[in-house]
LUMVEX-932154 format. One record per residue: residue in three letters; x, y, z of N, C-alpha, C, O in turn; residue number from 1. Coordinates in nm, 4 decimals, decimal comma, m for minus. Layout:
N
<pt r="Ala" n_x="X" n_y="Y" n_z="Z" ca_x="X" ca_y="Y" ca_z="Z" c_x="X" c_y="Y" c_z="Z" o_x="X" o_y="Y" o_z="Z" k="NUM"/>
...
This chain:
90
<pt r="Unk" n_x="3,4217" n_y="m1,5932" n_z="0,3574" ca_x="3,3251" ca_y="m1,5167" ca_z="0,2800" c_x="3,1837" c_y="m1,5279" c_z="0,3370" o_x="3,0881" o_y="m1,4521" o_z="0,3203" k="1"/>
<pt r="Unk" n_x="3,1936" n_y="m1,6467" n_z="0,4122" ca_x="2,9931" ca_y="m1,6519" ca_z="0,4265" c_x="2,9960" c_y="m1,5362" c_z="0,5431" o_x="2,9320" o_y="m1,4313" o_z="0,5490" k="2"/>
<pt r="Unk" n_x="3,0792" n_y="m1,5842" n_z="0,6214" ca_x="3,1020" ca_y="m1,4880" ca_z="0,7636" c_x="3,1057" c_y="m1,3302" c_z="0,6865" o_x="3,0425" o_y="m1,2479" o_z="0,7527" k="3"/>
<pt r="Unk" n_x="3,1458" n_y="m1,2939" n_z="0,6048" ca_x="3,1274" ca_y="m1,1189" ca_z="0,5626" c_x="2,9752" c_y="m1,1028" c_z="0,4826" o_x="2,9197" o_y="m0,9932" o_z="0,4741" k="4"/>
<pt r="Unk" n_x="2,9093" n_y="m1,2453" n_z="0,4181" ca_x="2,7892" ca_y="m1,2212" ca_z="0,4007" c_x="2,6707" c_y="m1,1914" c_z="0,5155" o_x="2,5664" o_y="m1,1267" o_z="0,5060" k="5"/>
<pt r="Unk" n_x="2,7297" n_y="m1,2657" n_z="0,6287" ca_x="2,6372" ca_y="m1,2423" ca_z="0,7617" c_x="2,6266" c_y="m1,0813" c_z="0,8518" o_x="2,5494" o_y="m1,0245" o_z="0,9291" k="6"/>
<pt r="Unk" n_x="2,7735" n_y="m1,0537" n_z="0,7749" ca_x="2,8078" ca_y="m0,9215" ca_z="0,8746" c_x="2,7065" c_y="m0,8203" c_z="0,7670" o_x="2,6490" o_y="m0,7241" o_z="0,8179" k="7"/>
<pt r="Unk" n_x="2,6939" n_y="m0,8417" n_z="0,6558" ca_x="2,6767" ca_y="m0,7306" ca_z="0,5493" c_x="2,4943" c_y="m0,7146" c_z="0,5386" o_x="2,4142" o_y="m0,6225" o_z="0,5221" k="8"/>
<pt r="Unk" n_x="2,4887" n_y="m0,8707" n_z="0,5598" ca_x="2,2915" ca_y="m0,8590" ca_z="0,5866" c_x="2,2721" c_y="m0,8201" c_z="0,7391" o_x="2,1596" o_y="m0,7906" o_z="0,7795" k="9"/>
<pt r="Unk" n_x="2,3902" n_y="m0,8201" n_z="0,8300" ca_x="2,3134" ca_y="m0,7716" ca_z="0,9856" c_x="2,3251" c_y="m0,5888" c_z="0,9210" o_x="2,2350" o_y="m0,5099" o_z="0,9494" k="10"/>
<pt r="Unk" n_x="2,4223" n_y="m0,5537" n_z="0,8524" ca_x="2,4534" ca_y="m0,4063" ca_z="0,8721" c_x="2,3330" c_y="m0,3595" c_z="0,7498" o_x="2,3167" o_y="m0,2390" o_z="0,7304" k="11"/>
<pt r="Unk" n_x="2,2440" n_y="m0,4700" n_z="0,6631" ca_x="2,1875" ca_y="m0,3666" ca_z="0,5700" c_x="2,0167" c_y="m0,3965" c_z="0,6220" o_x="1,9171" o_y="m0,3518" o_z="0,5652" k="12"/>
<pt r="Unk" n_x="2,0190" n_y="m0,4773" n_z="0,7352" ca_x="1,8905" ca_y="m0,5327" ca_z="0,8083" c_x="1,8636" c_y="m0,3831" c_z="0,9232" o_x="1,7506" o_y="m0,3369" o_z="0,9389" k="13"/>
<pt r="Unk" n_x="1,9893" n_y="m0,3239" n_z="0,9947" ca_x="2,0053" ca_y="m0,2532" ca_z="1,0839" c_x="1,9698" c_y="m0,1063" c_z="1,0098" o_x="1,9127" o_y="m0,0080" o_z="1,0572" k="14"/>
<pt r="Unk" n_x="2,0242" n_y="m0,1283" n_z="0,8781" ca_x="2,0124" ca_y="0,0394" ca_z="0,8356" c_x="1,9001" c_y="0,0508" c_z="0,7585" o_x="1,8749" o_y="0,1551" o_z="0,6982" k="15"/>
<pt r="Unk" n_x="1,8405" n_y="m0,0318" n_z="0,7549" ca_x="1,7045" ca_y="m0,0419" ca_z="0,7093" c_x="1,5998" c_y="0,0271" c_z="0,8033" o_x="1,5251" o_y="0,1209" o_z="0,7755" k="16"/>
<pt r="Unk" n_x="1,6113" n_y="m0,0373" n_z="0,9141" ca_x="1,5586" ca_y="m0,0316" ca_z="1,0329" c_x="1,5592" c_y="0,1153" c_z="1,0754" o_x="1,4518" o_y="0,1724" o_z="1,0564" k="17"/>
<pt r="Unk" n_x="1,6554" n_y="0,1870" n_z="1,1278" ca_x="1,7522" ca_y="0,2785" ca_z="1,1506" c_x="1,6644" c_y="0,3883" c_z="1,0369" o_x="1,6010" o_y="0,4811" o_z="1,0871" k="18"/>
<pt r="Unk" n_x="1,6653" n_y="0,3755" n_z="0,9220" ca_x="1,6139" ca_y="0,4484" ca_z="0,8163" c_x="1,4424" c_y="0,4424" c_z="0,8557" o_x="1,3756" o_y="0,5334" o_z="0,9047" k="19"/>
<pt r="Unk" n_x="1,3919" n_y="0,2876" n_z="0,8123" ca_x="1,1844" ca_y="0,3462" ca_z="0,8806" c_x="1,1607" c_y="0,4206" c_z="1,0113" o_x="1,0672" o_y="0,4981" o_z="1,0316" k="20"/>
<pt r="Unk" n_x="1,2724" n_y="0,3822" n_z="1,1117" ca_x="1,2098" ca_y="0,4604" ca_z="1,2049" c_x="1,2757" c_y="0,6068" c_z="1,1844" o_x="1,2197" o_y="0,6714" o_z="1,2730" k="21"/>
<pt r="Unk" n_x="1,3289" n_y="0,6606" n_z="1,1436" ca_x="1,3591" ca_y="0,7720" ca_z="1,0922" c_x="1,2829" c_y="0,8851" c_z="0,9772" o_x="1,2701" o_y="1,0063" o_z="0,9946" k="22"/>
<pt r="Unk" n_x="1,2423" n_y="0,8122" n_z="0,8681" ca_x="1,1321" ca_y="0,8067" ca_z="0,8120" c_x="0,9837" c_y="0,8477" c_z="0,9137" o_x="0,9229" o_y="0,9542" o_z="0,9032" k="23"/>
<pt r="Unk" n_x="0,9533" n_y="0,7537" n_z="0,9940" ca_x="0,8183" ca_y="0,8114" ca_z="1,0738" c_x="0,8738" c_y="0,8993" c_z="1,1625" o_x="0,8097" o_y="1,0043" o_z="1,1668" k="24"/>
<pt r="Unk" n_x="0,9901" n_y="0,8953" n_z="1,2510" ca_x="1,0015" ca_y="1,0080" ca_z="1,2972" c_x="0,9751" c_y="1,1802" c_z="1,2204" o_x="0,9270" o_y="1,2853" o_z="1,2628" k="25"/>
<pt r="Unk" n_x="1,0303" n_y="1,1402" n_z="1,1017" ca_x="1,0159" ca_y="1,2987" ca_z="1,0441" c_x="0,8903" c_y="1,3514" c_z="1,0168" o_x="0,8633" o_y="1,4689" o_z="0,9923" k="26"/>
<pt r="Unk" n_x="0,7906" n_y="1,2240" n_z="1,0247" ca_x="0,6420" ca_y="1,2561" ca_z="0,9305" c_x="0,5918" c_y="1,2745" c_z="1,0994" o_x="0,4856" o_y="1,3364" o_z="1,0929" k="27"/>
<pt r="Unk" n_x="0,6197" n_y="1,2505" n_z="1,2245" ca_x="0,5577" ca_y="1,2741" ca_z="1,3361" c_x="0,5717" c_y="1,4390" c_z="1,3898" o_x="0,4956" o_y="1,5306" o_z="1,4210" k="28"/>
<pt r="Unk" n_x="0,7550" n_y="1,4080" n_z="1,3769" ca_x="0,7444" ca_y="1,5377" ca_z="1,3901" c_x="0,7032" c_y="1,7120" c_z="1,3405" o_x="0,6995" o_y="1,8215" o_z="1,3967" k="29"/>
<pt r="Unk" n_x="0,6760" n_y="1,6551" n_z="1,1966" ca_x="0,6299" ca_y="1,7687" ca_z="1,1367" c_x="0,4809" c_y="1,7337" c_z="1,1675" o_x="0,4088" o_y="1,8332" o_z="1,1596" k="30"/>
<pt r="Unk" n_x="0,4187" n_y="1,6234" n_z="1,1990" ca_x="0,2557" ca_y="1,6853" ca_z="1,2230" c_x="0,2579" c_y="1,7429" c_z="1,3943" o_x="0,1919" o_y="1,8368" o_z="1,4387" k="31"/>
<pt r="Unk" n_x="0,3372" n_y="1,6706" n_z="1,4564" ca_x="0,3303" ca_y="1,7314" ca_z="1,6150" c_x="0,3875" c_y="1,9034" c_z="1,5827" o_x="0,3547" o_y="1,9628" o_z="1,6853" k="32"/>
<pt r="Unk" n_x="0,4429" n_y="1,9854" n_z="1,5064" ca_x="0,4907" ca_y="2,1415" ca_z="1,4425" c_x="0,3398" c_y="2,1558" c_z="1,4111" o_x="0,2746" o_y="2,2265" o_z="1,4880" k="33"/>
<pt r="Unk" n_x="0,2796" n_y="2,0992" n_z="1,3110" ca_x="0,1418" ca_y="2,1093" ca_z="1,2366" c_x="0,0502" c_y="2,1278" c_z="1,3400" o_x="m0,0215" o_y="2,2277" o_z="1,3340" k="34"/>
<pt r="Unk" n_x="0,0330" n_y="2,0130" n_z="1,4800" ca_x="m0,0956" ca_y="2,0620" ca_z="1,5639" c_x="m0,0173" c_y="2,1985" c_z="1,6655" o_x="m0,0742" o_y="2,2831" o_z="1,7344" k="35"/>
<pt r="Unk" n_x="0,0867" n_y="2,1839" n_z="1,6485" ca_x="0,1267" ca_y="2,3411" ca_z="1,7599" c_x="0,1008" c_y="2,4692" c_z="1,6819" o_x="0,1012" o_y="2,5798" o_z="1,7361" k="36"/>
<pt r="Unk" n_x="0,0800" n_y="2,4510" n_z="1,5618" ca_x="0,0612" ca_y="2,5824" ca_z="1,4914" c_x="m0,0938" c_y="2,5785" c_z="1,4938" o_x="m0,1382" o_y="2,6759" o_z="1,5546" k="37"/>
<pt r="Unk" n_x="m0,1696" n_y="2,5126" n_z="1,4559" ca_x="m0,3059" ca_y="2,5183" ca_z="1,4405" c_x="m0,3064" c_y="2,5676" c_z="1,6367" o_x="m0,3063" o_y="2,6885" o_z="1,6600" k="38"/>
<pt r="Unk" n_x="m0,3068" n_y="2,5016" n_z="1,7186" ca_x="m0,3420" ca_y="2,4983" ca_z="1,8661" c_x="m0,2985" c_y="2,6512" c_z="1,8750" o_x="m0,3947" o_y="2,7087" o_z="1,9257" k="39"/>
<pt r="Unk" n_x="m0,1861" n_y="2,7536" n_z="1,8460" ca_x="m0,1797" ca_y="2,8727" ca_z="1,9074" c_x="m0,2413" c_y="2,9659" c_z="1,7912" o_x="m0,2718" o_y="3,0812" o_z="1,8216" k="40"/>
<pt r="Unk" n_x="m0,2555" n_y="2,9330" n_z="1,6955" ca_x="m0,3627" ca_y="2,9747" ca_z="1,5829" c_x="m0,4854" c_y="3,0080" c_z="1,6565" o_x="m0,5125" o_y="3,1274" o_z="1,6682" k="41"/>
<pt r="Unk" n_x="m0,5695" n_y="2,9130" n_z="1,7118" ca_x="m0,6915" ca_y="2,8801" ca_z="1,7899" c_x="m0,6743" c_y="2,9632" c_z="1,9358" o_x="m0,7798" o_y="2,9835" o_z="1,9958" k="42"/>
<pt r="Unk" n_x="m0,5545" n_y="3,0111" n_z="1,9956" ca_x="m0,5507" ca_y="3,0421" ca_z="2,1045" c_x="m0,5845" c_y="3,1707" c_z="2,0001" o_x="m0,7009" o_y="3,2089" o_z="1,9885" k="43"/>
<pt r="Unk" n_x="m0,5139" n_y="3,2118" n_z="1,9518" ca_x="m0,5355" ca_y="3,3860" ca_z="1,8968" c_x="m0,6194" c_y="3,4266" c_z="1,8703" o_x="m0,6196" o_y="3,5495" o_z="1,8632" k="44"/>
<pt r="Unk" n_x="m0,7285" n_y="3,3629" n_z="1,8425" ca_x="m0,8653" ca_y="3,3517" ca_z="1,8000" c_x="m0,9525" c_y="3,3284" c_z="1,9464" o_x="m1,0703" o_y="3,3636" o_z="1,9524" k="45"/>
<pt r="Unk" n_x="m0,8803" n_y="3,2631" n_z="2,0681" ca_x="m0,9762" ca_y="3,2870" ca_z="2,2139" c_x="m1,0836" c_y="3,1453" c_z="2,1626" o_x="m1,2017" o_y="3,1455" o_z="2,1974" k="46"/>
<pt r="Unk" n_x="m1,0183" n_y="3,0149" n_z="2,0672" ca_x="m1,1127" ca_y="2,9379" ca_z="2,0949" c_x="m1,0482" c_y="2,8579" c_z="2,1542" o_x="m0,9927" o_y="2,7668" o_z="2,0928" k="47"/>
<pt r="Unk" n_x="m1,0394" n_y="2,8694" n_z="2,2755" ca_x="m0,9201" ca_y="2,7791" ca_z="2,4239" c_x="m0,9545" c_y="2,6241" c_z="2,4185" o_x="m0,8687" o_y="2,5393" o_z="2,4431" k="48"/>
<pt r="Unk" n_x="m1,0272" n_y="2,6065" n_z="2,3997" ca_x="m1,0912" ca_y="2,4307" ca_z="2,3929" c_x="m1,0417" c_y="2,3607" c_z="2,2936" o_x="m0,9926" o_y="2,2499" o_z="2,3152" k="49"/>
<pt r="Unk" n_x="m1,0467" n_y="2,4114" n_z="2,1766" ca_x="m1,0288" ca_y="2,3324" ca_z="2,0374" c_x="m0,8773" c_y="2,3470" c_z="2,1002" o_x="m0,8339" o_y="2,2403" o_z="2,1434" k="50"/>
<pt r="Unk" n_x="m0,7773" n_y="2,4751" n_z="2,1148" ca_x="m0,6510" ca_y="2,5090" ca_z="2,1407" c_x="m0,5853" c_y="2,3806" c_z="2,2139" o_x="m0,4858" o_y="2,3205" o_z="2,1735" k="51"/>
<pt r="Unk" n_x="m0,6629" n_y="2,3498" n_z="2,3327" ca_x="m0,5680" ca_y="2,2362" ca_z="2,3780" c_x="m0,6233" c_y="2,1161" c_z="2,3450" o_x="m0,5806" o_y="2,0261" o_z="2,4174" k="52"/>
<pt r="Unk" n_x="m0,7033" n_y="2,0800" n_z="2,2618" ca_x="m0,7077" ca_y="1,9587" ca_z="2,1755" c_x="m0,5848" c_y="1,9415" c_z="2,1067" o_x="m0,5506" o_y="1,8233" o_z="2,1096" k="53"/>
<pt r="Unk" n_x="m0,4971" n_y="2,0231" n_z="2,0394" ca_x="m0,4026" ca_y="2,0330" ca_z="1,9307" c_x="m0,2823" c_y="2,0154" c_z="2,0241" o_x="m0,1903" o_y="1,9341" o_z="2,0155" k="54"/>
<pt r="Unk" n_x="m0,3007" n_y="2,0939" n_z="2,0990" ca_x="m0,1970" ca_y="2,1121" ca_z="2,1782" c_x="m0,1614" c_y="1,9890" c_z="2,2352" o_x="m0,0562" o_y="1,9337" o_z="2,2030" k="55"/>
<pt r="Unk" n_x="m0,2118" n_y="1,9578" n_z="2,2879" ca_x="m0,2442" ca_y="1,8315" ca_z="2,3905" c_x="m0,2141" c_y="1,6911" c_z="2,2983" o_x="m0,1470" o_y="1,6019" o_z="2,3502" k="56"/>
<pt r="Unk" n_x="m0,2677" n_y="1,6746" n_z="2,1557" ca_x="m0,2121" ca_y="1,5892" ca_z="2,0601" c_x="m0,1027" c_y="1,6217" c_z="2,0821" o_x="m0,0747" o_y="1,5536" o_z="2,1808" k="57"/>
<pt r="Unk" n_x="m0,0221" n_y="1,6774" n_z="2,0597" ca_x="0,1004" ca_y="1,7532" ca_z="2,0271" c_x="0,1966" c_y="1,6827" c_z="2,1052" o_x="0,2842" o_y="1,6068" o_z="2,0640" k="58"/>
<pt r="Unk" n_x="0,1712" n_y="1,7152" n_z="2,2200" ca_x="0,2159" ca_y="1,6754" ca_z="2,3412" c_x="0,2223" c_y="1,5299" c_z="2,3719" o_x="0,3305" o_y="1,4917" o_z="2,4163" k="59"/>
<pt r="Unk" n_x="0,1281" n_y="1,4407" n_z="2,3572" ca_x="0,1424" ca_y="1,3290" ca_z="2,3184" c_x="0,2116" c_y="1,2232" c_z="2,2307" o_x="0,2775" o_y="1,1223" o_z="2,2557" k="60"/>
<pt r="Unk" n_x="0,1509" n_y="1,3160" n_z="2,0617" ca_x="0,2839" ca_y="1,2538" ca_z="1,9753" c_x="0,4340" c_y="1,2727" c_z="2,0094" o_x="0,5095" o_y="1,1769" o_z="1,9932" k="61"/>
<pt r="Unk" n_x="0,4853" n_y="1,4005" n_z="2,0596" ca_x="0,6239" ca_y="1,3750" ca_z="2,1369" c_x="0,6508" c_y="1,3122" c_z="2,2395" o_x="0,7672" o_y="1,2913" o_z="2,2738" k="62"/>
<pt r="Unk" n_x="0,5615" n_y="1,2771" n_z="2,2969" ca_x="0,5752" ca_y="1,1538" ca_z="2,4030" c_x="0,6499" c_y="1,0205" c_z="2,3301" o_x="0,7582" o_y="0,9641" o_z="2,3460" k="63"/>
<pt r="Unk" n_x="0,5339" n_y="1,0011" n_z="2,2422" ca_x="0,5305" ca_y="0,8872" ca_z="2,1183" c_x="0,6707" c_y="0,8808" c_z="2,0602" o_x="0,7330" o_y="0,7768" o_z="2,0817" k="64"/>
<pt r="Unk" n_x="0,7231" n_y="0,9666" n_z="1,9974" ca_x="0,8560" ca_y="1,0468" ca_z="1,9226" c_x="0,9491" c_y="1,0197" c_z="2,0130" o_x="1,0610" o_y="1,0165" o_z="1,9618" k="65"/>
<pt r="Unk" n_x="0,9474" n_y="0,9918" n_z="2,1660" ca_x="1,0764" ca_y="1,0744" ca_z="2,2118" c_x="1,0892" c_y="0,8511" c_z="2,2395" o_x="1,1880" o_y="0,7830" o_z="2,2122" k="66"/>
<pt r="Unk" n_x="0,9808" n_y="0,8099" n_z="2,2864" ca_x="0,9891" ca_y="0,6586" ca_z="2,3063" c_x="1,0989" c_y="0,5421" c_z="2,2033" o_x="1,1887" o_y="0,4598" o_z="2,2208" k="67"/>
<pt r="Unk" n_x="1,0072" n_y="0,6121" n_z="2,0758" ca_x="1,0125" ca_y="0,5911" ca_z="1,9112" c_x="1,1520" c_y="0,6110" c_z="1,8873" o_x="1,1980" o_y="0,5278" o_z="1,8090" k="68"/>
<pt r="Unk" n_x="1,2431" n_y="0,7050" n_z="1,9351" ca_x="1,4050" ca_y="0,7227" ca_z="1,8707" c_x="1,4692" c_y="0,7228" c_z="2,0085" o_x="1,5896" o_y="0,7409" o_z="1,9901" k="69"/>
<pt r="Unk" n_x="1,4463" n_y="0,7122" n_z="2,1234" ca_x="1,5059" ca_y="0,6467" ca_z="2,2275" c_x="1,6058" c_y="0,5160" c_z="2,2422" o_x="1,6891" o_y="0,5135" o_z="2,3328" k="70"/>
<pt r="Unk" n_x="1,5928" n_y="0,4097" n_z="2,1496" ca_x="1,7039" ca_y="0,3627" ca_z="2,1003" c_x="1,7930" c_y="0,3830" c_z="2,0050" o_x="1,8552" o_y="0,2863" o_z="1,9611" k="71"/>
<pt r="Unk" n_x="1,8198" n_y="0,5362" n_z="1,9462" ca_x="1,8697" ca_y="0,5481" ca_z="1,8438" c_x="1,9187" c_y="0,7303" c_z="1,9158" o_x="1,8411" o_y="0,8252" o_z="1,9042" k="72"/>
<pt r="Unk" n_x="1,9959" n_y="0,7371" n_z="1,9543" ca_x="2,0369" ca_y="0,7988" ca_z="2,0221" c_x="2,0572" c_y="0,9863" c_z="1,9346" o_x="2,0199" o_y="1,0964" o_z="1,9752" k="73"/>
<pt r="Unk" n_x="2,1666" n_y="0,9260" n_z="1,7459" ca_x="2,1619" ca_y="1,0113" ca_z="1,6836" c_x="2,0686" c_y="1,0689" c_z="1,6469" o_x="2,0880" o_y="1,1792" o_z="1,5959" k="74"/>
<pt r="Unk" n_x="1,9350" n_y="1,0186" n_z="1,6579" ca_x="1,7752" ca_y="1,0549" ca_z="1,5991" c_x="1,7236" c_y="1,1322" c_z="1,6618" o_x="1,6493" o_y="1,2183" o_z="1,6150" k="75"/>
<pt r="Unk" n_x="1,7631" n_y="1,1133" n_z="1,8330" ca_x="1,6926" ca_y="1,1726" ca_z="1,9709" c_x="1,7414" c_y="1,3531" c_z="1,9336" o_x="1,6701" o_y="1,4533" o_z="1,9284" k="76"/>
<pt r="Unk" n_x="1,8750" n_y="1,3383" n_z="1,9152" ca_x="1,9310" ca_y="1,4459" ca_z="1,9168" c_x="1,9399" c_y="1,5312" c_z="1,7768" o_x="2,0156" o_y="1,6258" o_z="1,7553" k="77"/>
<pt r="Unk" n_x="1,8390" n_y="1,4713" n_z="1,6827" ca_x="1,8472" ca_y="1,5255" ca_z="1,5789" c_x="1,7603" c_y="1,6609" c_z="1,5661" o_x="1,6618" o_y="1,6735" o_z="1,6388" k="78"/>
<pt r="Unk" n_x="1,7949" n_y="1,7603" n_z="1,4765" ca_x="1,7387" ca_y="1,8523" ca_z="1,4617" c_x="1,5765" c_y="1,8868" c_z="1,4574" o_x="1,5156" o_y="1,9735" o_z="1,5200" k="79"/>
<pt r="Unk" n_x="1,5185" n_y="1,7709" n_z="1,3442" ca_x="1,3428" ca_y="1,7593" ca_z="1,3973" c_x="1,3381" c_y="1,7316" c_z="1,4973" o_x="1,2782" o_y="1,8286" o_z="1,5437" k="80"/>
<pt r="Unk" n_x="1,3611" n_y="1,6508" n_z="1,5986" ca_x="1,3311" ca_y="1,5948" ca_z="1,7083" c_x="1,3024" c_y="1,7338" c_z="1,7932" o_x="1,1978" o_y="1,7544" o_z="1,8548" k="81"/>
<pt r="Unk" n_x="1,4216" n_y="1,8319" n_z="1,7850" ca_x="1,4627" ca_y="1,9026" ca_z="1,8902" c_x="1,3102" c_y="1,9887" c_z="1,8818" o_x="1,2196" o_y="1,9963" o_z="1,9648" k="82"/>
<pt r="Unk" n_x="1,3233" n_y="2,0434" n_z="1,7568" ca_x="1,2683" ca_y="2,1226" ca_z="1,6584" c_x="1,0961" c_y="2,1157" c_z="1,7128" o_x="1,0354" o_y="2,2038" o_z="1,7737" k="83"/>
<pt r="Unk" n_x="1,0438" n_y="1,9789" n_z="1,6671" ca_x="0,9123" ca_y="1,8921" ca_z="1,7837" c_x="0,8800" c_y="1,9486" c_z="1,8689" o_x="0,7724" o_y="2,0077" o_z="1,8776" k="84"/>
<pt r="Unk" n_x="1,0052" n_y="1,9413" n_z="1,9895" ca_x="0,9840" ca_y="1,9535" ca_z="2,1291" c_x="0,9762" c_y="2,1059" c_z="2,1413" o_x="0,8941" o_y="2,1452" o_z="2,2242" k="85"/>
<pt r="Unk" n_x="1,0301" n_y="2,1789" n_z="2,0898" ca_x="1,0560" ca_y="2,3253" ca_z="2,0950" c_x="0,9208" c_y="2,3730" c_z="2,0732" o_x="0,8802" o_y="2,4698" o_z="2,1376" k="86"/>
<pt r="Unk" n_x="0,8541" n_y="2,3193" n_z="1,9960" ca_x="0,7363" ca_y="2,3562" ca_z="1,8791" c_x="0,6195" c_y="2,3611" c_z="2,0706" o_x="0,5629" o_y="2,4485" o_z="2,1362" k="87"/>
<pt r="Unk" n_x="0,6431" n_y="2,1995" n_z="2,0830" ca_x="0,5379" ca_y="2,1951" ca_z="2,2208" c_x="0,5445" c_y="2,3179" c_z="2,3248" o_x="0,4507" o_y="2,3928" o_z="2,3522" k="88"/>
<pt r="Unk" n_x="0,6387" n_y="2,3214" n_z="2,3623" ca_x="0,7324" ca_y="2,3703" ca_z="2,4574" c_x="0,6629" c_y="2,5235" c_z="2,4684" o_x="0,6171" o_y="2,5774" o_z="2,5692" k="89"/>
<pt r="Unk" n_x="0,6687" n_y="2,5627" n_z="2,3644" ca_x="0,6277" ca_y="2,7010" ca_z="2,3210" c_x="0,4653" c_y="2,7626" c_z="2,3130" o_x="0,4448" o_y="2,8781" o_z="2,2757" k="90"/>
């Protein structure tokens, strides 16, 4: 029994884990969506400077993002993630 108590705190220590960084992933990736919309907002408008301020955040926090769920393989490939990069990309 102690031995299934050890297995049960590694598996609720892991999905804990597994869950915060999942958690900030989603709040990154919707602000890295947030500065790509403001940044081509600003392009449409011809104010090119502010544009790749946003942009350029953008680009960075998915840097950040892609580091951030790089050990978590299902996260990398998850739909925000993709969603993020697409957002830059564009």
């Amino acid at each position: 029994m102690k031995n299934l108590k050890k297995v049960v705190d590694k598996i609720e220590k892991e999905i804990k884990e597994i869950d915060g960084v999942r958690e900030k992933a989603l709040v990154d990736s919707r602000d890295i969506i947030l500065n790509c919309r403001k940044g081509i907002q600003l392009l449409h408008r011809k104010k090119y400077g502010e544009a790749s301020e946003y942009i350029n955040k953008a680009s960075r926090k998915l840097k950040t993002l892609y580091k951030m769920v790089t050990p978590y393989p299902e996260m990398r490939n998850a739909g925000f993630v993709e969603n993020a990069a697409q957002e830059v990309v564009e």
